[in-house]
PDB file with SEQRES, HELIX, SHEET and CRYST1 records, atoms N, CA, C and O in Angstrom:
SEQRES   1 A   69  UNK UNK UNK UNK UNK UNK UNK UNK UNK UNK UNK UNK UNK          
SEQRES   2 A   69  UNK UNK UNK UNK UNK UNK UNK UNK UNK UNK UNK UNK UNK          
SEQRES   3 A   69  UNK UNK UNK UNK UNK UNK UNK UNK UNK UNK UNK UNK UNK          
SEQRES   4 A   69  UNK UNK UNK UNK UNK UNK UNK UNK UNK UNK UNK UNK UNK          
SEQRES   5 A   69  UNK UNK UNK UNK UNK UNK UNK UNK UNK UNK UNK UNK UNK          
SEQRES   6 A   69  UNK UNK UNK UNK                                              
HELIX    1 AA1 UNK A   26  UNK A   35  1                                  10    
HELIX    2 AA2 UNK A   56  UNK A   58  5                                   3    
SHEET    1 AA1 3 UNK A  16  UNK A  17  0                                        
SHEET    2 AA1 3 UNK A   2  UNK A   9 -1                                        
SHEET    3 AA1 3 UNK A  20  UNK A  23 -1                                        
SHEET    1 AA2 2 UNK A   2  UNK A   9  0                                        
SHEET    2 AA2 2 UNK A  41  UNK A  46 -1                                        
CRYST1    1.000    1.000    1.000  90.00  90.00  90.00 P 1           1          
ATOM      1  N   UNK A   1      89.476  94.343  71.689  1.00  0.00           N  
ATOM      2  CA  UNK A   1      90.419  95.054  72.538  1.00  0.00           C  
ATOM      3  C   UNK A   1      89.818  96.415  72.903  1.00  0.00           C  
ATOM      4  O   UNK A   1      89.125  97.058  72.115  1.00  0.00           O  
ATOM      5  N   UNK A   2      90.198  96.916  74.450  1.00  0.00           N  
ATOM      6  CA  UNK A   2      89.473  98.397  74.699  1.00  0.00           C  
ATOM      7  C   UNK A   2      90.888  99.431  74.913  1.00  0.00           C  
ATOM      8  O   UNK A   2      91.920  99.149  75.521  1.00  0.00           O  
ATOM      9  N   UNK A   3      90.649 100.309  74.416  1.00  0.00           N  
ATOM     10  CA  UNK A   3      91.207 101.495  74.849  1.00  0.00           C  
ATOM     11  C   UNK A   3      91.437 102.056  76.322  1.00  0.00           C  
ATOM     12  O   UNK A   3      90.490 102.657  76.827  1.00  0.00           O  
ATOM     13  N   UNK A   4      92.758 101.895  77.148  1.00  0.00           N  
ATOM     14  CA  UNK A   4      92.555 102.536  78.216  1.00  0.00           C  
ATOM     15  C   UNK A   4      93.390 103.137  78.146  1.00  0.00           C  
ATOM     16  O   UNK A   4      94.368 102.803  77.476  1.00  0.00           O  
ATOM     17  N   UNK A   5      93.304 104.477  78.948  1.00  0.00           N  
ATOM     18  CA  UNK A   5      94.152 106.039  79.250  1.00  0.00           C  
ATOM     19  C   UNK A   5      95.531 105.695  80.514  1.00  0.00           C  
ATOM     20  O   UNK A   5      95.195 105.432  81.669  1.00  0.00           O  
ATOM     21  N   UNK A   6      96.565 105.724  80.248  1.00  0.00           N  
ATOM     22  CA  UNK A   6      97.034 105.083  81.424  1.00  0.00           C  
ATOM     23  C   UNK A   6      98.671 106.995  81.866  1.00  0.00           C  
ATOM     24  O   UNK A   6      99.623 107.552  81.320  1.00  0.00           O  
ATOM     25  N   UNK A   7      98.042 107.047  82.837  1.00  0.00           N  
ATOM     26  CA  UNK A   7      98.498 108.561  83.223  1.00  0.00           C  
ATOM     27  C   UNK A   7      99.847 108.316  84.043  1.00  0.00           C  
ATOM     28  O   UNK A   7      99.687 107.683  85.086  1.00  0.00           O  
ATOM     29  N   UNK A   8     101.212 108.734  83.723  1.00  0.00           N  
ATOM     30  CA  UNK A   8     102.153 108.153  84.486  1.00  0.00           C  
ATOM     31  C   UNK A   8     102.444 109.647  85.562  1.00  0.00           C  
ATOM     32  O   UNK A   8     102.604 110.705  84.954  1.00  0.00           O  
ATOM     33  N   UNK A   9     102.508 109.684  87.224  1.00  0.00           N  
ATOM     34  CA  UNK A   9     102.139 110.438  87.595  1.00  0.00           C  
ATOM     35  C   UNK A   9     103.694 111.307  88.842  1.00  0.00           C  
ATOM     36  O   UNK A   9     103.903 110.624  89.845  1.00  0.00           O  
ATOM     37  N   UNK A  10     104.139 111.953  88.782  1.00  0.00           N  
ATOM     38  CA  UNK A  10     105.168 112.605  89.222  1.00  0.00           C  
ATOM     39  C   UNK A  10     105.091 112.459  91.221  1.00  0.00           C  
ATOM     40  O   UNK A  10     104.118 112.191  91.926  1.00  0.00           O  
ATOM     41  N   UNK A  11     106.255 112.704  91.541  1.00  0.00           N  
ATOM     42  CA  UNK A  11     106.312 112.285  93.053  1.00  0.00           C  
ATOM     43  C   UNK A  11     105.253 113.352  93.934  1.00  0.00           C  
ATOM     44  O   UNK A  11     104.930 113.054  95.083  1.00  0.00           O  
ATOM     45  N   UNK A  12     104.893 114.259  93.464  1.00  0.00           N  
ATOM     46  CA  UNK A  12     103.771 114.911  93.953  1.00  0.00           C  
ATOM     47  C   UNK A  12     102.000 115.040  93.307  1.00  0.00           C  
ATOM     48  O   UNK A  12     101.148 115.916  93.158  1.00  0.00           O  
ATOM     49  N   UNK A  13     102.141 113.721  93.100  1.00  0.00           N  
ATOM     50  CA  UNK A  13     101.117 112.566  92.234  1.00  0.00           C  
ATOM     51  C   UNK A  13      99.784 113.608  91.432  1.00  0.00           C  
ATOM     52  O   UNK A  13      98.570 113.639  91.634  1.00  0.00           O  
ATOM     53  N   UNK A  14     100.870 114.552  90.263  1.00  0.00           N  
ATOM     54  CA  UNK A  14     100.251 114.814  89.080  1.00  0.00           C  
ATOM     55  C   UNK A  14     100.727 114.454  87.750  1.00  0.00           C  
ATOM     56  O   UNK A  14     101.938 114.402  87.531  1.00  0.00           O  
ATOM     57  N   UNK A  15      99.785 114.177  86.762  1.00  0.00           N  
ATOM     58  CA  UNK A  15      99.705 114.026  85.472  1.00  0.00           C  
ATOM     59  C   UNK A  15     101.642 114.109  84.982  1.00  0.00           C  
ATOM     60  O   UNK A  15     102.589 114.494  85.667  1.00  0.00           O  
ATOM     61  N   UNK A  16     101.633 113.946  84.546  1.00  0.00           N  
ATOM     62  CA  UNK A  16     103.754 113.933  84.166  1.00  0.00           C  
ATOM     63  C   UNK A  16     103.560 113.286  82.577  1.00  0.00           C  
ATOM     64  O   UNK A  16     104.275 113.624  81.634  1.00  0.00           O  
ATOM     65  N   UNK A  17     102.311 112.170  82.474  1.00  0.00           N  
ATOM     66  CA  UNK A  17     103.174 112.026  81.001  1.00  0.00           C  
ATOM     67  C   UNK A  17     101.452 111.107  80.818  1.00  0.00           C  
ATOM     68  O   UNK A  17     100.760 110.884  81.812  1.00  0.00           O  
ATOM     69  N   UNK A  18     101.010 110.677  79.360  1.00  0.00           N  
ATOM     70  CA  UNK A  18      99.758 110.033  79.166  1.00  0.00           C  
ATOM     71  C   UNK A  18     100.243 108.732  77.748  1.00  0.00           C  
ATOM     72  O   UNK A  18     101.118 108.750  76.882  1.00  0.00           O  
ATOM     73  N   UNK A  19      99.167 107.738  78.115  1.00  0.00           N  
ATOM     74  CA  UNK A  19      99.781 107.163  76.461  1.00  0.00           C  
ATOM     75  C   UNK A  19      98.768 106.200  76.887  1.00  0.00           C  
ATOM     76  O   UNK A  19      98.641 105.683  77.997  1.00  0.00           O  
ATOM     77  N   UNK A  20      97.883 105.996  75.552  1.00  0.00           N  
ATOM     78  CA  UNK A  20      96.799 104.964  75.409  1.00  0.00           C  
ATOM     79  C   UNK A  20      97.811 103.526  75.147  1.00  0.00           C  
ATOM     80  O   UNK A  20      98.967 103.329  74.774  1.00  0.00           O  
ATOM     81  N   UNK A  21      96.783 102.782  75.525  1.00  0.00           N  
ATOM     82  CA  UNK A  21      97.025 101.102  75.774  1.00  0.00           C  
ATOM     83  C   UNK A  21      96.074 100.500  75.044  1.00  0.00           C  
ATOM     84  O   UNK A  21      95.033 101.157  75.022  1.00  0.00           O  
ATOM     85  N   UNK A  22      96.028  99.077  74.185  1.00  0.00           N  
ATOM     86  CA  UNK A  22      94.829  98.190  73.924  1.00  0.00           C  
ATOM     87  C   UNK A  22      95.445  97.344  74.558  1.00  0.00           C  
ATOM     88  O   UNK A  22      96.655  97.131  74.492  1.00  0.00           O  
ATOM     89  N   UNK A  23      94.199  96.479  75.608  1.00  0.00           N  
ATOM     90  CA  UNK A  23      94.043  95.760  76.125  1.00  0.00           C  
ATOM     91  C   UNK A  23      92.871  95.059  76.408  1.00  0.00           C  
ATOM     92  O   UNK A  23      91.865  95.742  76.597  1.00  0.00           O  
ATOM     93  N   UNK A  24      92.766  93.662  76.490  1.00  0.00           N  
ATOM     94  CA  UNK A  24      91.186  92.920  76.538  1.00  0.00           C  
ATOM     95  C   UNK A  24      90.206  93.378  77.412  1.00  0.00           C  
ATOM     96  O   UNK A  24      89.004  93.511  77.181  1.00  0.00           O  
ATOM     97  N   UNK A  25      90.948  93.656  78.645  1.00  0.00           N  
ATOM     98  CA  UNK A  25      89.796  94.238  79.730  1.00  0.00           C  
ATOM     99  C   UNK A  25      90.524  94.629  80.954  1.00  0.00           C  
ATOM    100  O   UNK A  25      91.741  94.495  80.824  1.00  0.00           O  
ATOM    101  N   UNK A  26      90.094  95.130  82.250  1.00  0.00           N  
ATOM    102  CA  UNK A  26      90.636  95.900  82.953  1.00  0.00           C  
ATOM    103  C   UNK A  26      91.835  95.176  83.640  1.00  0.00           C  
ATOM    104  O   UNK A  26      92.887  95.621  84.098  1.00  0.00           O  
ATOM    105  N   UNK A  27      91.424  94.151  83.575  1.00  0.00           N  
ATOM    106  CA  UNK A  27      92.701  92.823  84.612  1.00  0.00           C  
ATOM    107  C   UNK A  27      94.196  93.178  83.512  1.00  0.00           C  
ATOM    108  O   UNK A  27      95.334  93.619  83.666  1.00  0.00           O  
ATOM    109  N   UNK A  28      93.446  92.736  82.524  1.00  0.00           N  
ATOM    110  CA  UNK A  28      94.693  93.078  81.384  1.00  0.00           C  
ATOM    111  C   UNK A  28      95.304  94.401  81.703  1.00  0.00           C  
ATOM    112  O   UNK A  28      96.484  94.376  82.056  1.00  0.00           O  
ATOM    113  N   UNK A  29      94.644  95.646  81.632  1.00  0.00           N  
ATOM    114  CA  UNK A  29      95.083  96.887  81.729  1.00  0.00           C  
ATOM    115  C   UNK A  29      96.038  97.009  82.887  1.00  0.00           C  
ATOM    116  O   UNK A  29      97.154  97.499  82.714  1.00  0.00           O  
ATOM    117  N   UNK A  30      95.560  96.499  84.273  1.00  0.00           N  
ATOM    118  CA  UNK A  30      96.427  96.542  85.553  1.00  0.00           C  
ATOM    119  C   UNK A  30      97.240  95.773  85.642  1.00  0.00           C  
ATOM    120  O   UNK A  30      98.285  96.025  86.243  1.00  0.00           O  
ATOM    121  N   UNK A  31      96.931  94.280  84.908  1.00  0.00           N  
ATOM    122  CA  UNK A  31      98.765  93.855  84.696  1.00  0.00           C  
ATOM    123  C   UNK A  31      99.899  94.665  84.066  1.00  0.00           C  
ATOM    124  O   UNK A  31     101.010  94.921  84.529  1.00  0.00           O  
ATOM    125  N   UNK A  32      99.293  95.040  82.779  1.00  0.00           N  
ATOM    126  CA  UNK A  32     100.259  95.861  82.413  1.00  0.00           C  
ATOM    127  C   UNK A  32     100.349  97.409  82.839  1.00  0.00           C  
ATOM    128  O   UNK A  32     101.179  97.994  82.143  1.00  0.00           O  
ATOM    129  N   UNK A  33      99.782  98.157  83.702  1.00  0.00           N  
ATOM    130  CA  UNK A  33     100.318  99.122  84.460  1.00  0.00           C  
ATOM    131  C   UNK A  33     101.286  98.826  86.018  1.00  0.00           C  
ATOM    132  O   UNK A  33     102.058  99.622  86.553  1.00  0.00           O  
ATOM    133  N   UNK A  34     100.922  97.409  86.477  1.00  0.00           N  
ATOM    134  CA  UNK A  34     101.487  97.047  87.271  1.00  0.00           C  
ATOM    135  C   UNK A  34     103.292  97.001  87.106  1.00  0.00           C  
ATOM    136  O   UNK A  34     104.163  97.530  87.797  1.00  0.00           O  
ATOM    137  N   UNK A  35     103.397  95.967  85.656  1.00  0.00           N  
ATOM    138  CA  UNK A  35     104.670  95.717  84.754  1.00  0.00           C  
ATOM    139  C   UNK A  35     105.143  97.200  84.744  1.00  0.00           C  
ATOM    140  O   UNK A  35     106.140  97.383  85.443  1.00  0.00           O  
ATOM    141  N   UNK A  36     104.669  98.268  84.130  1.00  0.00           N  
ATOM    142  CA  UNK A  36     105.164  99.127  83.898  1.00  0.00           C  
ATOM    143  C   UNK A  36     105.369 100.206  84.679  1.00  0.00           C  
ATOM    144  O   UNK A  36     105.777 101.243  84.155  1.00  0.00           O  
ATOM    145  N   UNK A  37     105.026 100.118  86.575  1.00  0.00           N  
ATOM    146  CA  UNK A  37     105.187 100.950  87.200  1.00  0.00           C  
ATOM    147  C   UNK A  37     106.525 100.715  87.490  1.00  0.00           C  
ATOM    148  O   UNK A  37     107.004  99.592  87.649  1.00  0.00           O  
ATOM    149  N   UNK A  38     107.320 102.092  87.581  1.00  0.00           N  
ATOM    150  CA  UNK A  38     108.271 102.847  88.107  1.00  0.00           C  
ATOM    151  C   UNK A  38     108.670 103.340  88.840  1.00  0.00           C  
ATOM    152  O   UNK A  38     108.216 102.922  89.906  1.00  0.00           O  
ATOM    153  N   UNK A  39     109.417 104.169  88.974  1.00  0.00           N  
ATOM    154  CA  UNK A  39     109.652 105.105  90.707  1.00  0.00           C  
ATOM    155  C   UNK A  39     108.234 106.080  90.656  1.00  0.00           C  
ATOM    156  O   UNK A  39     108.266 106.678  91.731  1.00  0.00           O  
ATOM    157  N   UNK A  40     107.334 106.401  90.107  1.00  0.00           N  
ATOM    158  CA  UNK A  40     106.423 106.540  90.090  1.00  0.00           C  
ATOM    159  C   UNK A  40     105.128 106.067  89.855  1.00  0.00           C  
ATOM    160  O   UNK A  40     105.009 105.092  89.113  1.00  0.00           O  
ATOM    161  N   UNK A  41     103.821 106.742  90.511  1.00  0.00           N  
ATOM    162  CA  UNK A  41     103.065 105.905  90.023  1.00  0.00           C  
ATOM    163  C   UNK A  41     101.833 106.186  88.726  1.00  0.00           C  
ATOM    164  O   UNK A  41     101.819 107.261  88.126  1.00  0.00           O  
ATOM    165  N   UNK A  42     100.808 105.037  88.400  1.00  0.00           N  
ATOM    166  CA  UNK A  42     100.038 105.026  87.181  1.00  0.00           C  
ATOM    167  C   UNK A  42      99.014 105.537  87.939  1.00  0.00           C  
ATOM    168  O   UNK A  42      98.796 105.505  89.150  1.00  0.00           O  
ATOM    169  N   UNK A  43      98.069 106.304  86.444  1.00  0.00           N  
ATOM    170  CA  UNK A  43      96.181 105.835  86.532  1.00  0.00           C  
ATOM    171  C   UNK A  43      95.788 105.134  85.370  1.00  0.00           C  
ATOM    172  O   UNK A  43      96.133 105.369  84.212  1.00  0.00           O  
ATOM    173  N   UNK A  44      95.116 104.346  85.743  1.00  0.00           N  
ATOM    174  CA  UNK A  44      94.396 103.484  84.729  1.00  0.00           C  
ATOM    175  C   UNK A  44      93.107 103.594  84.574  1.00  0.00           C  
ATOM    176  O   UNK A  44      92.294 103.009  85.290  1.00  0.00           O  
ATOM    177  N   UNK A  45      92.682 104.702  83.191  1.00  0.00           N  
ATOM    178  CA  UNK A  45      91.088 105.118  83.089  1.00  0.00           C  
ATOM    179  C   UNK A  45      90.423 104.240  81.714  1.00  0.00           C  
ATOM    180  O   UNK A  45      90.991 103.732  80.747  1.00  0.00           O  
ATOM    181  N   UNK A  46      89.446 104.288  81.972  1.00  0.00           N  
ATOM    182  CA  UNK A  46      88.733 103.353  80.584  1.00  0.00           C  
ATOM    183  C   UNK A  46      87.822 105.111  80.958  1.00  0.00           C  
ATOM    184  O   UNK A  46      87.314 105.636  81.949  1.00  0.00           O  
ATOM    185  N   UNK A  47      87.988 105.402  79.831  1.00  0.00           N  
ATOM    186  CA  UNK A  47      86.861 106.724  79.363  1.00  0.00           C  
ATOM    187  C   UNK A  47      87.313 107.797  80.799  1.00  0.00           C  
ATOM    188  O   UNK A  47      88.343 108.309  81.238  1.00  0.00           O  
ATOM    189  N   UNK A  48      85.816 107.745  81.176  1.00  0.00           N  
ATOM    190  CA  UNK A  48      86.056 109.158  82.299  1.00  0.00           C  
ATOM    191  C   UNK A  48      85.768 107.736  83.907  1.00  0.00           C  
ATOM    192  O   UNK A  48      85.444 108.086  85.042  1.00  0.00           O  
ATOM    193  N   UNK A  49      85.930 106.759  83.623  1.00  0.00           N  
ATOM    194  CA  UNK A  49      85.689 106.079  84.968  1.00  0.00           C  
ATOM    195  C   UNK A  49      87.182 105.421  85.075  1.00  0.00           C  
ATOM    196  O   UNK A  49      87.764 104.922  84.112  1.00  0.00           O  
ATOM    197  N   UNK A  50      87.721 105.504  86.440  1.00  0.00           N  
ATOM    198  CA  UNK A  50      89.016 105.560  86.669  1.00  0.00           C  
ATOM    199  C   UNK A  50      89.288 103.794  87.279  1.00  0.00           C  
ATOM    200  O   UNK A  50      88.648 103.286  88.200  1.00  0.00           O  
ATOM    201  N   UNK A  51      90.048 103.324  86.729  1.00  0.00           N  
ATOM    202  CA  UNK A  51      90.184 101.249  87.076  1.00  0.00           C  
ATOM    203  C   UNK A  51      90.829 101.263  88.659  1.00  0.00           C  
ATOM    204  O   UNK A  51      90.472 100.805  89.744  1.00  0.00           O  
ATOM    205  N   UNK A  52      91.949 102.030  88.169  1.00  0.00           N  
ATOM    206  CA  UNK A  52      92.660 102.367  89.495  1.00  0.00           C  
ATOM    207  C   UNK A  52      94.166 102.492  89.536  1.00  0.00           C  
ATOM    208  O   UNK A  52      94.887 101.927  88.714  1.00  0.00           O  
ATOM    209  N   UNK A  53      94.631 103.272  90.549  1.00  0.00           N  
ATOM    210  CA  UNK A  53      95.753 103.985  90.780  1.00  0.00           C  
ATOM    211  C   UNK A  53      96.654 102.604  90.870  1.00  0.00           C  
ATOM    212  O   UNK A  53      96.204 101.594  91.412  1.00  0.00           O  
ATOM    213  N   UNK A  54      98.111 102.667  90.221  1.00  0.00           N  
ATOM    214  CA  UNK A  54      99.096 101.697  90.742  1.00  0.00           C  
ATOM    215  C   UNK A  54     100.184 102.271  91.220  1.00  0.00           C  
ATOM    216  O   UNK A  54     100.734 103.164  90.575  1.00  0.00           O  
ATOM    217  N   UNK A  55     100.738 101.783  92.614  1.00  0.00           N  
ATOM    218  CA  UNK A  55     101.789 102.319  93.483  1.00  0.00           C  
ATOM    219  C   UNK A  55     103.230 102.525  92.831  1.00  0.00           C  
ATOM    220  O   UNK A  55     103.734 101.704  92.065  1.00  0.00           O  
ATOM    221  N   UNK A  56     103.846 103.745  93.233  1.00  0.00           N  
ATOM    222  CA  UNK A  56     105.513 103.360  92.742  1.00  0.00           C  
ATOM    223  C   UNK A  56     105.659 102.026  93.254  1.00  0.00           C  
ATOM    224  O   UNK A  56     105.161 101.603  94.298  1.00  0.00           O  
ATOM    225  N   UNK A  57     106.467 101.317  92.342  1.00  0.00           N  
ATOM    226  CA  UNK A  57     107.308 100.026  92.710  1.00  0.00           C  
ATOM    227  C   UNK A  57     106.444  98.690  92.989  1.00  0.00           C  
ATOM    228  O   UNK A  57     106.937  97.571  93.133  1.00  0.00           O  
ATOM    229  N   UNK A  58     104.747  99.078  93.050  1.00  0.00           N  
ATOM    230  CA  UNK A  58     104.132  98.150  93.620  1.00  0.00           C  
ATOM    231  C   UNK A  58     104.324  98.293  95.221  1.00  0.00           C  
ATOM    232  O   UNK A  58     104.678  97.265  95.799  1.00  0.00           O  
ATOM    233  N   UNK A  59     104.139  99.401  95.959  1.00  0.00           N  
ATOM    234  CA  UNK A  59     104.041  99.764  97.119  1.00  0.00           C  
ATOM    235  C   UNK A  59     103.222  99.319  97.781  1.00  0.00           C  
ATOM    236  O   UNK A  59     102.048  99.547  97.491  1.00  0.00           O  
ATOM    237  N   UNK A  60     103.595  98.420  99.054  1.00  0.00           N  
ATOM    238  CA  UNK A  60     102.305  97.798  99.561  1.00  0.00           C  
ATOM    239  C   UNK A  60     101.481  98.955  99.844  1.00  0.00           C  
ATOM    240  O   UNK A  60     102.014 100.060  99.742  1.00  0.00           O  
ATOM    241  N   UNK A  61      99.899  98.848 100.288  1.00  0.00           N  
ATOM    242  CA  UNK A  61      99.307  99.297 100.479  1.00  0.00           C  
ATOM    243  C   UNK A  61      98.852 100.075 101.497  1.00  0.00           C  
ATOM    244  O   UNK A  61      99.029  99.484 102.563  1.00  0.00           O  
ATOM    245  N   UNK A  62      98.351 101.124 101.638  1.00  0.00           N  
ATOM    246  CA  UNK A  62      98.188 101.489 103.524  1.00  0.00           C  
ATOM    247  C   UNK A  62      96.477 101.809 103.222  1.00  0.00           C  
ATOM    248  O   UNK A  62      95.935 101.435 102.182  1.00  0.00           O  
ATOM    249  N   UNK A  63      95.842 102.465 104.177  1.00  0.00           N  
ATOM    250  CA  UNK A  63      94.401 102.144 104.984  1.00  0.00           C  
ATOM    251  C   UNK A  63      93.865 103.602 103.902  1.00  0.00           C  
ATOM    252  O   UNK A  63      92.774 103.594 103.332  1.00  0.00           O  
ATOM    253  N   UNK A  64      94.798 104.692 103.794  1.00  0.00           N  
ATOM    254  CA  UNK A  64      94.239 105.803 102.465  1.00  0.00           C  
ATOM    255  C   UNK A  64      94.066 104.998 101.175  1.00  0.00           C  
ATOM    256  O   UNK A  64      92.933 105.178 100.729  1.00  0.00           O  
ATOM    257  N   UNK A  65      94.843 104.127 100.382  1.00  0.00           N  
ATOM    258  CA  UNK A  65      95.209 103.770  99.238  1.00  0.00           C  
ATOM    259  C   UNK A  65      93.739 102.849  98.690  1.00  0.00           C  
ATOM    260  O   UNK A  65      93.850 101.732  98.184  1.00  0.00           O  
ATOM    261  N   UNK A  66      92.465 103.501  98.885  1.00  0.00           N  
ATOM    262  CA  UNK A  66      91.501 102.615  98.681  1.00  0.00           C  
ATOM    263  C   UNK A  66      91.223 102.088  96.887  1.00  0.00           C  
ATOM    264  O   UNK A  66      90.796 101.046  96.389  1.00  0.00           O  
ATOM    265  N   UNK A  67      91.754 103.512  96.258  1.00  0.00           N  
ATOM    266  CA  UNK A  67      91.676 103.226  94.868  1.00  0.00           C  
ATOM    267  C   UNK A  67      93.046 102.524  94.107  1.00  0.00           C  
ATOM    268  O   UNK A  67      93.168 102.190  92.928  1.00  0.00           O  
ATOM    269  N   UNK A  68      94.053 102.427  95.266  1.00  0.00           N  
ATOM    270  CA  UNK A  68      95.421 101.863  94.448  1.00  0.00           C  
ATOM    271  C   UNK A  68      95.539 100.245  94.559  1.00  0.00           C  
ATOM    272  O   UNK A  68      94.976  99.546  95.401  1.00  0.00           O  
ATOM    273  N   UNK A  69      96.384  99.820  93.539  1.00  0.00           N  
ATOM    274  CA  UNK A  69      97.026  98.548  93.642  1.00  0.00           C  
ATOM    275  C   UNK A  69      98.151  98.519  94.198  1.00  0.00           C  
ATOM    276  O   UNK A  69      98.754  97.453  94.317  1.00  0.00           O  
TER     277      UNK A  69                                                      
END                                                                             
């Protein structure tokens, strides 16, 4: 299992709250930041390299959102 950093992030998309995760690997990690997004959204870091941003609500995507799910 790996350690990832998962950053829950306030409507003016800073840092608001942090809490490590074990999970098998990054697919794992973004299911469960996916599950656990809220009216706000996640980051999902393994160390200092970032997996990727998940939208409030699972927000579809627009043409900026290159690092989000």
């Amino acid at each position: 299992m790996k350690q990832y950093r998962v950053y829950s992030l306030d409507k003016a998309g800073h840092i608001a709250q942090a809490q490590n995760v074990e999970c098998r690997d990054d697919l794992d990690a973004l299911e469960w930041a996916q599950a656990a997004a809220g009216r706000d959204g996640l980051e999902v870091w393994d160390g200092a390299r970032l997996v990727a941003r998940v939208k409030p609500h699972n927000s579809p995507l627009e043409t900026g959102d290159r690092l989000c799910l």
